[in-house]
KOLNU-973138 format. One record per residue: x, y, z of N, C-alpha, C, O in turn. Coordinates in pm, whole numbers, plus 50000, padded with zeros to 5 digits. Layout:
// residues N
XYZXYZXYZXYZ;...
// end
This chain:
// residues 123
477935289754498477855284354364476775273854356476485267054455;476195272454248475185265554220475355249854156476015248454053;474955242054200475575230454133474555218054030474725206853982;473215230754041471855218854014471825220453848471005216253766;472935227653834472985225053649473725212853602474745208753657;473025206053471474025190953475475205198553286475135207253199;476065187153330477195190153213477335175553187477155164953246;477835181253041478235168352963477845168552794477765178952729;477645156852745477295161152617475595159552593474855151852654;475225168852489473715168652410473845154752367474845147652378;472025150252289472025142652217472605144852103472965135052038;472855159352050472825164251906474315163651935474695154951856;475355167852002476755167952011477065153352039478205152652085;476455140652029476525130952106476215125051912476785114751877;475745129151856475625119851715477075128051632477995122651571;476895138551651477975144551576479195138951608480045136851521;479395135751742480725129251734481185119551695482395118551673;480175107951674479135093151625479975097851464480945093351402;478985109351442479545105951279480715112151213480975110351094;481575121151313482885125051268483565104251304483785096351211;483695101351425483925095351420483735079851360484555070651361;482555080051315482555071951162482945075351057483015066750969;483295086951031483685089950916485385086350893486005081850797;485765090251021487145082351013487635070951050488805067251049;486355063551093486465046851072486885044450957487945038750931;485865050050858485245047150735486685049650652487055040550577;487355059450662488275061250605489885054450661490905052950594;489705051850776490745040550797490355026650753491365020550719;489015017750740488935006550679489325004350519489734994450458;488905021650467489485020050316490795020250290491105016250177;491755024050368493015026850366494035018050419495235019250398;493465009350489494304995950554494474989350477495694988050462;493754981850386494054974050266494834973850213495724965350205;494614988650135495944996550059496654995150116497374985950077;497025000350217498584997450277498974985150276499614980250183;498664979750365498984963750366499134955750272499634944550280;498684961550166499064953750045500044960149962500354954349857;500604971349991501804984749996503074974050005503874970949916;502964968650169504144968350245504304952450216505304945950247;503204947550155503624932250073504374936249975505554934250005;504214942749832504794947149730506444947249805507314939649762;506624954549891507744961449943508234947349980509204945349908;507974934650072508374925950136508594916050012509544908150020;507854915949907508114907149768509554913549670510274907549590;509604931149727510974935049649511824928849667512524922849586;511974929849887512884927749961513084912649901514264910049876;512204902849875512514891149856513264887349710513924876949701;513144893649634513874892149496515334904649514516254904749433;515294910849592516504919349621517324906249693518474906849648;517274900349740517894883549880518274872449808518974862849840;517474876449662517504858949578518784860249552519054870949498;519994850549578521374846749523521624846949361521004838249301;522474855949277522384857349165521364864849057521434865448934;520504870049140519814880349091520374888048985519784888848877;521444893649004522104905248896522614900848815523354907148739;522224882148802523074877248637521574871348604521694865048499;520224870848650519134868248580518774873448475519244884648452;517804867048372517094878748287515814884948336515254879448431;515174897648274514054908548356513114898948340512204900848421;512864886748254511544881148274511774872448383510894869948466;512944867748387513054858448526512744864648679512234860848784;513254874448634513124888348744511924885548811511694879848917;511054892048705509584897848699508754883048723507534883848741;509254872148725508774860248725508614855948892507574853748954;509974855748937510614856349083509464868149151508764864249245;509314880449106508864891649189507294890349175506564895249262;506764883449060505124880249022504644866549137503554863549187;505894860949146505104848749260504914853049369503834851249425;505974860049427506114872249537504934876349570504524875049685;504194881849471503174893149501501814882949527500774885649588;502154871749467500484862649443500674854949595499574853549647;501734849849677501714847849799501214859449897500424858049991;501854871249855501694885349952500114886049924499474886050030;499344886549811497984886249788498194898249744497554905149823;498724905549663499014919549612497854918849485498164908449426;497134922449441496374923549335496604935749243496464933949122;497004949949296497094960649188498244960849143498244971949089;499404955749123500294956649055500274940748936500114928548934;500564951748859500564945048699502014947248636502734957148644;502244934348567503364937948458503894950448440505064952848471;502874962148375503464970848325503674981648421503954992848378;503574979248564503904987548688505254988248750505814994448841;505654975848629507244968748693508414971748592508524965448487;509324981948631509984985048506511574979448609511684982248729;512524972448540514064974148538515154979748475515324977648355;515954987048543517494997248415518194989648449517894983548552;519474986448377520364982948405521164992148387521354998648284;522104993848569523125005248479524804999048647525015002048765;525054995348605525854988848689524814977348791524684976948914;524314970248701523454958748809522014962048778521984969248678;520844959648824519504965348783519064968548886519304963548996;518274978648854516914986448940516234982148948516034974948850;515284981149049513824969948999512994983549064513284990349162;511864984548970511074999749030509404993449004508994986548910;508804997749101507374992949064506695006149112506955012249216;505595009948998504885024849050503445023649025503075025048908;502575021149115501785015249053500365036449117500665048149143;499205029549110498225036149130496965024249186496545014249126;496515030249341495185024549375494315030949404494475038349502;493285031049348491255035149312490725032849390490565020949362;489845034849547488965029349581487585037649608487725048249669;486635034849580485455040049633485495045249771485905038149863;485075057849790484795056749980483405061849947482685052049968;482785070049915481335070449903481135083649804481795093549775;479795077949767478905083749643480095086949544480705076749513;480625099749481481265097749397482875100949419483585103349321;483475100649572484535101949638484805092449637484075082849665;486505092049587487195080249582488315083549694488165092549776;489435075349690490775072149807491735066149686491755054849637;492645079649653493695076149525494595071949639494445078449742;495485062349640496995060549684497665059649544497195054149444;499115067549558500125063849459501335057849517501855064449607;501845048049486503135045949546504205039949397503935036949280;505385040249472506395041749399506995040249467506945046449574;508105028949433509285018949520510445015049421510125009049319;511625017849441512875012749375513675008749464513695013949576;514494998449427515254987449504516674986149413516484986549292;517664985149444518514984749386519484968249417520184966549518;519284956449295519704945149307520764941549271520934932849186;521864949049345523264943149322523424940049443524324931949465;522624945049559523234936049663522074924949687521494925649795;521784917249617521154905349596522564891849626523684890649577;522084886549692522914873049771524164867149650524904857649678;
// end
């Protein structure tokens, strides 16, 4: 057997992998944000789901309690009207929002999320 042949990668298989694997840099740096600012929303529910007396508040007090929540968490895409409550033995607290981001030229990165919490077992 001959052994004076060399192995390994091309230059040309050596960028290609360069730019698959930037490409899913690229798409995990756009997507971390989003999340992380997901699992704040979620940690600001958890925190108005804990508040003592919750289920005898009113929805603006609610939404008041759950809006400071989000401005500590640093949550920016959820708005007022993302935040709906039912009352039907105690309240729901539901937030559904939608996030937009650019990833390049005219490709965007939709996340949708949608979270309901149920505040009767609030403290």
């Amino acid at each position: 057997m001959r052994k004076d042949r060399q192995s390994g990668l091309t230059l040309i298989s050596f960028f290609i992998v360069l730019v698959v694997l930037g490409f899913f840099a690229l798409i995990g740096m756009k997507l971390f944000p989003i999340y992380s600012e997901y699992y704040g929303v979620v940690r600001s529910m958890k925190t108005v789901q804990g508040t003592p007396g919750v289920q005898k508040m009113t929805p603006d007090r609610i939404w008041d309690l759950f809006s400071r929540s989000l401005y500590i968490n640093y949550s920016e895409n959820v708005k007022r009207q993302h935040f709906s409550l039912t009352r039907k033995d105690g309240y729901k607290m539901r937030v559904s929002y939608e996030v937009r981001k650019p990833l390049i030229f005219n490709l965007d990165v939709v996340a949708k999320f949608d979270r309901t919490v149920d505040l009767r077992s609030g403290g």
